[in-house]
PyMOL Python script that loads the backbone (N, CA, C, O; Angstrom):
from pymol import cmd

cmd.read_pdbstr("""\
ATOM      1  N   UNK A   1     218.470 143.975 137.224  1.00  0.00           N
ATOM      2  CA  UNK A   1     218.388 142.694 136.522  1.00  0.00           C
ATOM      3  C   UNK A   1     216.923 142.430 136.139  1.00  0.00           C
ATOM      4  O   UNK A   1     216.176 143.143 136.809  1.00  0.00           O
ATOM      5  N   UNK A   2     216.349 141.724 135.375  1.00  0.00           N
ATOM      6  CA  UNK A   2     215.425 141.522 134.321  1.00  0.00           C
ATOM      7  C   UNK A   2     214.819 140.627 134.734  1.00  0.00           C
ATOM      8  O   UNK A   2     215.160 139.537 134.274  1.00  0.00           O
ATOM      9  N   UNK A   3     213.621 140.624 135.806  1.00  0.00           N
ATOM     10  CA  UNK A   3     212.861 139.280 136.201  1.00  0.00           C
ATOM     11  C   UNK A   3     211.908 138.306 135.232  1.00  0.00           C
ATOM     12  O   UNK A   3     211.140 137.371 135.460  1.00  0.00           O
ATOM     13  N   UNK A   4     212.264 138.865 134.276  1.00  0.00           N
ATOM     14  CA  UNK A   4     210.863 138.408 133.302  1.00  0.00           C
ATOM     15  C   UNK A   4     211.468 137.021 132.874  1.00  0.00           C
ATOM     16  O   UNK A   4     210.759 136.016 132.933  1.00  0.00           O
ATOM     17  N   UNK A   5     212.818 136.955 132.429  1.00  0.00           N
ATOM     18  CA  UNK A   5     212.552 135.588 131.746  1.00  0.00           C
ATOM     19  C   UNK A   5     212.475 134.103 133.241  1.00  0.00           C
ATOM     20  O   UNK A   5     212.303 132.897 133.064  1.00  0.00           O
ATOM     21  N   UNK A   6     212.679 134.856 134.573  1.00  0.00           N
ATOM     22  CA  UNK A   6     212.527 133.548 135.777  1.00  0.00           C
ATOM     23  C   UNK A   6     211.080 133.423 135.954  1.00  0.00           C
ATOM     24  O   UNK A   6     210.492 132.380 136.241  1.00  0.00           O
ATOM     25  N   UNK A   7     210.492 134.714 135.736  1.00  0.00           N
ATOM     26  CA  UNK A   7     208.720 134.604 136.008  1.00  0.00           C
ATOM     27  C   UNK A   7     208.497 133.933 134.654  1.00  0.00           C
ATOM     28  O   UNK A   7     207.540 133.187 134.862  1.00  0.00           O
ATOM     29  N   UNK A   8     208.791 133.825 133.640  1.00  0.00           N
ATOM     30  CA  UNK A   8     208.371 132.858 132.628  1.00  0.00           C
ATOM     31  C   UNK A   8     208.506 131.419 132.630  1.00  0.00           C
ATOM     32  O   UNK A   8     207.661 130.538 132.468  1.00  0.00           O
ATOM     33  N   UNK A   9     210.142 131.354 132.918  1.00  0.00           N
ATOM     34  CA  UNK A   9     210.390 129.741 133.650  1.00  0.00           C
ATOM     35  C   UNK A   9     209.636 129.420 134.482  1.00  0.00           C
ATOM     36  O   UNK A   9     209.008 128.376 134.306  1.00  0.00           O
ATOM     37  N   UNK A  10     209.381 130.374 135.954  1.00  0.00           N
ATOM     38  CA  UNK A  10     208.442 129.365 136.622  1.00  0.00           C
ATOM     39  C   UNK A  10     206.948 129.336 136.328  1.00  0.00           C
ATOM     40  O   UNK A  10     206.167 128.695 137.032  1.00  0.00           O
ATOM     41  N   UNK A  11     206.551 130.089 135.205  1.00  0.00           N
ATOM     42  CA  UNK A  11     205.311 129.668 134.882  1.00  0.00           C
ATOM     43  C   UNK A  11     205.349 128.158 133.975  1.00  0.00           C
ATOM     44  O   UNK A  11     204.509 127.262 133.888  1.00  0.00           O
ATOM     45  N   UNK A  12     206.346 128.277 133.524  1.00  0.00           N
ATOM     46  CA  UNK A  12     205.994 126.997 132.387  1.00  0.00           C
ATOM     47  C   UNK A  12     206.511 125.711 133.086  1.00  0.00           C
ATOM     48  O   UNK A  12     205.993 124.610 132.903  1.00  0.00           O
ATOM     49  N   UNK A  13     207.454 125.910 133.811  1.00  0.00           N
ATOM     50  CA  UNK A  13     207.515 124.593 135.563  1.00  0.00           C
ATOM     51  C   UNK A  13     206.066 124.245 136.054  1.00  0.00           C
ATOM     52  O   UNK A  13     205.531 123.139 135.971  1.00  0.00           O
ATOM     53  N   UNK A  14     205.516 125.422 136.595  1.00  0.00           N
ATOM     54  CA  UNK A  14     204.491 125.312 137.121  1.00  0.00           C
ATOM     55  C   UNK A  14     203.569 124.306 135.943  1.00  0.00           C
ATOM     56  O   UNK A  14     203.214 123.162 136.228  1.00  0.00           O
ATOM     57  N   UNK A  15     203.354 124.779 134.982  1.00  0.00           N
ATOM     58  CA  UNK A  15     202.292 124.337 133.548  1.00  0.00           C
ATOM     59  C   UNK A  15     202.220 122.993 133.766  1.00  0.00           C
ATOM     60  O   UNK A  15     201.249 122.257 133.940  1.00  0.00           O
ATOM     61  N   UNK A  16     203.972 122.682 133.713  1.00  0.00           N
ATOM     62  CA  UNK A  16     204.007 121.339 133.091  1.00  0.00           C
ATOM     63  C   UNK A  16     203.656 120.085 134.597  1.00  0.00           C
ATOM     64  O   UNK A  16     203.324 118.911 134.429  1.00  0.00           O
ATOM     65  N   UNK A  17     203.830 120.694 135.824  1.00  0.00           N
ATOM     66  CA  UNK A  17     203.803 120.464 137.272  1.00  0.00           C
ATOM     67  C   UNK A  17     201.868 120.054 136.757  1.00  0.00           C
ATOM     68  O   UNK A  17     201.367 118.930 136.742  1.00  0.00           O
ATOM     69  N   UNK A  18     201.490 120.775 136.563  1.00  0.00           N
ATOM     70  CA  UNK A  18     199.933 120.815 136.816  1.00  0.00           C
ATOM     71  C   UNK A  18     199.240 119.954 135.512  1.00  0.00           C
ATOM     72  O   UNK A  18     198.110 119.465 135.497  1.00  0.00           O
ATOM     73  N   UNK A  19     200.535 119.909 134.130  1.00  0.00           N
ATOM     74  CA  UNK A  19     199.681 119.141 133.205  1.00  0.00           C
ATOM     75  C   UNK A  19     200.107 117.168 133.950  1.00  0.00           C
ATOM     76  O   UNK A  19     199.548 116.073 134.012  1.00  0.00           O
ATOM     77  N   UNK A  20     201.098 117.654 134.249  1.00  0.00           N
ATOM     78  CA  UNK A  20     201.515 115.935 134.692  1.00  0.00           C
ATOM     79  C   UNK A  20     200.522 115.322 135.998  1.00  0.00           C
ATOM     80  O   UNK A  20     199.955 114.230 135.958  1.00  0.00           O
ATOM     81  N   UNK A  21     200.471 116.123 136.946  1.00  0.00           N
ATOM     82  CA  UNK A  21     199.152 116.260 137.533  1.00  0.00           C
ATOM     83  C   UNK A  21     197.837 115.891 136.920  1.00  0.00           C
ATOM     84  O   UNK A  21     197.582 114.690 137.011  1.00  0.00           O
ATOM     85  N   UNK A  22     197.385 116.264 136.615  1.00  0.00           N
ATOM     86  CA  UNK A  22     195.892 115.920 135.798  1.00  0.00           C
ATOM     87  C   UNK A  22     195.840 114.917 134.975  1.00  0.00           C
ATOM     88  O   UNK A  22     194.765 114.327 134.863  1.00  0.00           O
ATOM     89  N   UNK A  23     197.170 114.422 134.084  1.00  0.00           N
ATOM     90  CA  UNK A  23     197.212 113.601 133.598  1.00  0.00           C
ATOM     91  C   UNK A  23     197.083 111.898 134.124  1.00  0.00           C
ATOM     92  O   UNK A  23     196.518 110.903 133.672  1.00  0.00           O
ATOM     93  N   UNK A  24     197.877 112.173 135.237  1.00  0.00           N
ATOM     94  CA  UNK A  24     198.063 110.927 136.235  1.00  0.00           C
ATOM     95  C   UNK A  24     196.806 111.030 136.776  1.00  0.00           C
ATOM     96  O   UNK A  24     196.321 109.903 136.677  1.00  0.00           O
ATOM     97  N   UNK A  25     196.007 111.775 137.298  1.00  0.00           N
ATOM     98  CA  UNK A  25     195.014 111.348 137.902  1.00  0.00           C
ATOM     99  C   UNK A  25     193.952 111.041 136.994  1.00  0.00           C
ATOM    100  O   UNK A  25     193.001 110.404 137.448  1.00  0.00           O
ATOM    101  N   UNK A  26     193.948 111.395 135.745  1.00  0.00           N
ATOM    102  CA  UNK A  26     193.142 110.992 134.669  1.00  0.00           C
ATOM    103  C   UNK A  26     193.242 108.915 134.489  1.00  0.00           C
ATOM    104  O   UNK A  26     192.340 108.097 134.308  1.00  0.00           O
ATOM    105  N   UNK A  27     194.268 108.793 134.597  1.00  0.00           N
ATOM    106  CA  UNK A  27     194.717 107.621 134.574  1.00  0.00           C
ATOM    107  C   UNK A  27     194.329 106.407 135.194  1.00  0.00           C
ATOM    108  O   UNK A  27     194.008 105.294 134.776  1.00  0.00           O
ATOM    109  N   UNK A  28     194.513 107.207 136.883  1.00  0.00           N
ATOM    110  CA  UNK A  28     194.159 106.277 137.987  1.00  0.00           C
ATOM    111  C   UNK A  28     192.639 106.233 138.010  1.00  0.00           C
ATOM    112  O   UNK A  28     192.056 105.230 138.419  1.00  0.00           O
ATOM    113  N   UNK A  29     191.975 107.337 137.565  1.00  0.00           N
ATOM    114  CA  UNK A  29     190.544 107.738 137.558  1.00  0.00           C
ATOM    115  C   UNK A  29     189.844 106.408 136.825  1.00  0.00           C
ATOM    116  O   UNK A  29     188.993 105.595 137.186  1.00  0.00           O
ATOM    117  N   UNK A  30     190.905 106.666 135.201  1.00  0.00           N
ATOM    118  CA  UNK A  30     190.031 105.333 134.411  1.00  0.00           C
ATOM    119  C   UNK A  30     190.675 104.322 135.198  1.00  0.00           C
ATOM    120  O   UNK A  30     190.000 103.842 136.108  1.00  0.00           O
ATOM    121  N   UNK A  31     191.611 103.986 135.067  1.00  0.00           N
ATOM    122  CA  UNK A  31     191.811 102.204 135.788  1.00  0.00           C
ATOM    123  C   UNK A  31     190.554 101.825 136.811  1.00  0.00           C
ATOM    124  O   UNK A  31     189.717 100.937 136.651  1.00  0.00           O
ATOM    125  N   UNK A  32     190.685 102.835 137.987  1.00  0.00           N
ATOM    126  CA  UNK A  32     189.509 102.811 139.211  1.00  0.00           C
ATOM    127  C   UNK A  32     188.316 102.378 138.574  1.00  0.00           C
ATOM    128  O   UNK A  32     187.675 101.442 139.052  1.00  0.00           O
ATOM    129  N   UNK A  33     187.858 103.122 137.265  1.00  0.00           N
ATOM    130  CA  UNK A  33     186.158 103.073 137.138  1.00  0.00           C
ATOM    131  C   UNK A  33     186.208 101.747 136.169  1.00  0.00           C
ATOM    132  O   UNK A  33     185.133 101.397 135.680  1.00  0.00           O
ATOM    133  N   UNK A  34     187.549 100.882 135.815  1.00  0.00           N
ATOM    134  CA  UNK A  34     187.584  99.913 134.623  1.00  0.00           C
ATOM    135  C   UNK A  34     187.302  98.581 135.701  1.00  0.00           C
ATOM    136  O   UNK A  34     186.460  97.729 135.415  1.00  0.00           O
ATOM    137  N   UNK A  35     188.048  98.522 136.865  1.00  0.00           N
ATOM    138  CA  UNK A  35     188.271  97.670 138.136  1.00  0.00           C
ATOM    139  C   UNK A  35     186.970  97.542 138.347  1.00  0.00           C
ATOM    140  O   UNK A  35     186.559  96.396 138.164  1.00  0.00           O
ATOM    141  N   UNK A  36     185.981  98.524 138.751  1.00  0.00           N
ATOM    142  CA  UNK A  36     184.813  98.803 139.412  1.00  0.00           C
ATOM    143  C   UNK A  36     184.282  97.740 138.331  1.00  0.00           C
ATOM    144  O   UNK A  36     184.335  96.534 138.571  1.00  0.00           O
ATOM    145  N   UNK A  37     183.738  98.278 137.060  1.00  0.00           N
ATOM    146  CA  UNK A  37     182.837  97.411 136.285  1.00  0.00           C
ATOM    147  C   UNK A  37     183.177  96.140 136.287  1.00  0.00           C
ATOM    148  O   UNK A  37     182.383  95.388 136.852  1.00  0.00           O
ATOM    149  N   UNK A  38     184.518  95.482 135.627  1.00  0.00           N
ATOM    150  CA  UNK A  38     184.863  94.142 136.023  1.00  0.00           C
ATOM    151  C   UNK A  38     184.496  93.811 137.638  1.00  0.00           C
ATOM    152  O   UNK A  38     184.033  92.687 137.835  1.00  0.00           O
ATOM    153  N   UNK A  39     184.597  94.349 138.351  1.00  0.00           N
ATOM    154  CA  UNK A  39     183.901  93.595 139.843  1.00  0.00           C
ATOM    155  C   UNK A  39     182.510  93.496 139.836  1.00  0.00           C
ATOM    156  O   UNK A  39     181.959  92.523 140.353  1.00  0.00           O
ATOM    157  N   UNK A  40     181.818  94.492 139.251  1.00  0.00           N
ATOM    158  CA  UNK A  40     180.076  94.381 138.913  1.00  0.00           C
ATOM    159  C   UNK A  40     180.180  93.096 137.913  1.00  0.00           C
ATOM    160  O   UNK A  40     179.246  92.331 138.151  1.00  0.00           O
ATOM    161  N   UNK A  41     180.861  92.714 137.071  1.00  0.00           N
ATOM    162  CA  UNK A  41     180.393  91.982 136.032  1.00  0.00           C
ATOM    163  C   UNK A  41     180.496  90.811 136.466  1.00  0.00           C
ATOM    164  O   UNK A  41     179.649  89.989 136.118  1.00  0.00           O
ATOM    165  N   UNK A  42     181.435  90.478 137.234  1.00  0.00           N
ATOM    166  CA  UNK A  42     181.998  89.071 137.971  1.00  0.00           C
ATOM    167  C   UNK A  42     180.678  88.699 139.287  1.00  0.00           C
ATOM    168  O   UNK A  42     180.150  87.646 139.645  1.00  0.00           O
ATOM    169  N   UNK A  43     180.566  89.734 139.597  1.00  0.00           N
ATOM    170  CA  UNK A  43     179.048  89.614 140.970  1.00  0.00           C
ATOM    171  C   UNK A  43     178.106  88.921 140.320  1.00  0.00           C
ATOM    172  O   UNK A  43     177.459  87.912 140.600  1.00  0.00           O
ATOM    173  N   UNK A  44     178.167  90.059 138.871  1.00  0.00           N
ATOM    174  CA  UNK A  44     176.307  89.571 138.216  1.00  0.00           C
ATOM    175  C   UNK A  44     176.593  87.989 137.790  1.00  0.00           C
ATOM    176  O   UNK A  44     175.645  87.208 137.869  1.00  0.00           O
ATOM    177  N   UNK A  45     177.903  87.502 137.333  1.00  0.00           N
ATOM    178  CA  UNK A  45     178.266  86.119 136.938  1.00  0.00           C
ATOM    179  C   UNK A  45     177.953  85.178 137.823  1.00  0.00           C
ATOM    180  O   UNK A  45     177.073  84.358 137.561  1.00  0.00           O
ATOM    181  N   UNK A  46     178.529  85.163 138.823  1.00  0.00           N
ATOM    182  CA  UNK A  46     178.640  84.777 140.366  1.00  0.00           C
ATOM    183  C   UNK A  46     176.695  84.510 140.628  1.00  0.00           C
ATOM    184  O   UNK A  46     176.129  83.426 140.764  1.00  0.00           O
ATOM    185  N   UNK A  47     176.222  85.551 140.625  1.00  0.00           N
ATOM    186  CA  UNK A  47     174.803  85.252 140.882  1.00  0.00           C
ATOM    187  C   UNK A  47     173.928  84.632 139.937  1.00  0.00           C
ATOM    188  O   UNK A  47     172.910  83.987 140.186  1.00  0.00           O
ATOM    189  N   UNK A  48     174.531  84.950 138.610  1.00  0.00           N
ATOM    190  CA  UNK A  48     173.547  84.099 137.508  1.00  0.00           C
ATOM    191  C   UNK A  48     173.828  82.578 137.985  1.00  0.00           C
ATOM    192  O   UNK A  48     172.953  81.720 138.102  1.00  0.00           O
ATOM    193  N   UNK A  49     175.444  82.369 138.282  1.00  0.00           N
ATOM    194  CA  UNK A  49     175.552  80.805 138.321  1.00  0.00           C
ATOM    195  C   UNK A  49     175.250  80.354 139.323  1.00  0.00           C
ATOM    196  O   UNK A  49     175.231  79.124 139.380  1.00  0.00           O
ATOM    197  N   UNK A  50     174.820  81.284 140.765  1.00  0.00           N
ATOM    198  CA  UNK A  50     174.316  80.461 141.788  1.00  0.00           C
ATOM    199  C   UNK A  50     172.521  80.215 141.642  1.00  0.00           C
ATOM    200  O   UNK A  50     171.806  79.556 142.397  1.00  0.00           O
ATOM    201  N   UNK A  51     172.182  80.873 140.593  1.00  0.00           N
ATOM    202  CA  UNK A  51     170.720  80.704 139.876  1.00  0.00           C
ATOM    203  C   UNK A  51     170.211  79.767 139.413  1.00  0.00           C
ATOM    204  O   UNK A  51     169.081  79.303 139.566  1.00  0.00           O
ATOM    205  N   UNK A  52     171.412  79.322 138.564  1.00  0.00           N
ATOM    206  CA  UNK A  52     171.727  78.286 137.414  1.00  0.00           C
ATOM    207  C   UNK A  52     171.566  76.921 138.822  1.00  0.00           C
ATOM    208  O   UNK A  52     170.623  76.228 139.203  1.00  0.00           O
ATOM    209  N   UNK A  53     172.833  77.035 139.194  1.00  0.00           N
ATOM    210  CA  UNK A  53     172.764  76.267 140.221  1.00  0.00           C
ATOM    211  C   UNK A  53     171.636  75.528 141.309  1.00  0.00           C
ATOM    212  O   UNK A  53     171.704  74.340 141.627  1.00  0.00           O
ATOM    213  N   UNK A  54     170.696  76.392 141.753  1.00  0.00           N
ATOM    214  CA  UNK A  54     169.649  76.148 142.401  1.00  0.00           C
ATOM    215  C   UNK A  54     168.451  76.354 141.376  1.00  0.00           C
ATOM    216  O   UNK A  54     167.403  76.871 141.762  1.00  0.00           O
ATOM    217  N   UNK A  55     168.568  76.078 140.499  1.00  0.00           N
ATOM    218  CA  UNK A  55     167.601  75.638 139.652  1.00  0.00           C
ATOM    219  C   UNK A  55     167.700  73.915 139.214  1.00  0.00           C
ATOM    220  O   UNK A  55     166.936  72.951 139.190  1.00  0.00           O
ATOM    221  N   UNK A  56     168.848  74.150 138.963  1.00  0.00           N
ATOM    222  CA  UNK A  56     168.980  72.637 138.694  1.00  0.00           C
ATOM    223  C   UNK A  56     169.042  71.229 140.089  1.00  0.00           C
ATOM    224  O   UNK A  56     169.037  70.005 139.960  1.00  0.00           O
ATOM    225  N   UNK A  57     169.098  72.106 141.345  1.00  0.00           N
ATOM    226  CA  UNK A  57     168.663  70.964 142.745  1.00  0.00           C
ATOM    227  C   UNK A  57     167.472  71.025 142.565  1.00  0.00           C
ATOM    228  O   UNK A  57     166.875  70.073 143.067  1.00  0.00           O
ATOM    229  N   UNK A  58     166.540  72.109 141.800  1.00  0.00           N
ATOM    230  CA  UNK A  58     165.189  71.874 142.212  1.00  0.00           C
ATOM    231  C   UNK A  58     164.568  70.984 141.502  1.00  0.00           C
ATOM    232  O   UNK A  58     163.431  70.568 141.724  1.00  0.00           O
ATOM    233  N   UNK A  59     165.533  70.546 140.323  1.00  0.00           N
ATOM    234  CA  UNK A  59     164.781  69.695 139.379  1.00  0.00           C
ATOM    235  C   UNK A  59     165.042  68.284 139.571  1.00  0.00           C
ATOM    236  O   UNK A  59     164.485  67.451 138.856  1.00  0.00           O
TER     237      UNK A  59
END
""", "prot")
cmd.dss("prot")
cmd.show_as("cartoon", "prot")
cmd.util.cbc("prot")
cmd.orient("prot")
């Protein structure tokens, strides 16, 4: 019997195993680094207005 066309199937199982893979973690990768900046941007907010803030008791 003729192994070639099951070693072909499980290469292209495998392919699609490893493109769905990379893809999803491509995904979670950006969301993660999109989360990150919105939390930097909200800090730097947070501190400008406690700036704002104690500027204006001093006056």
């Amino acid at each position: 019997m003729n192994m070639l066309p099951f070693i072909l199937f499980g290469f292209i199982c495998a392919s699609i195993v490893v493109f769905i893979f990379i893809t999803v973690s491509c995904v979670v990768v950006a969301c993660f680094s999109n989360k990150e900046q919105e939390d930097e941007e909200q800090i730097q907010w947070i501190k400008e207005y406690k700036d704002e803030k104690l500027k204006e008791k001093e006056i």
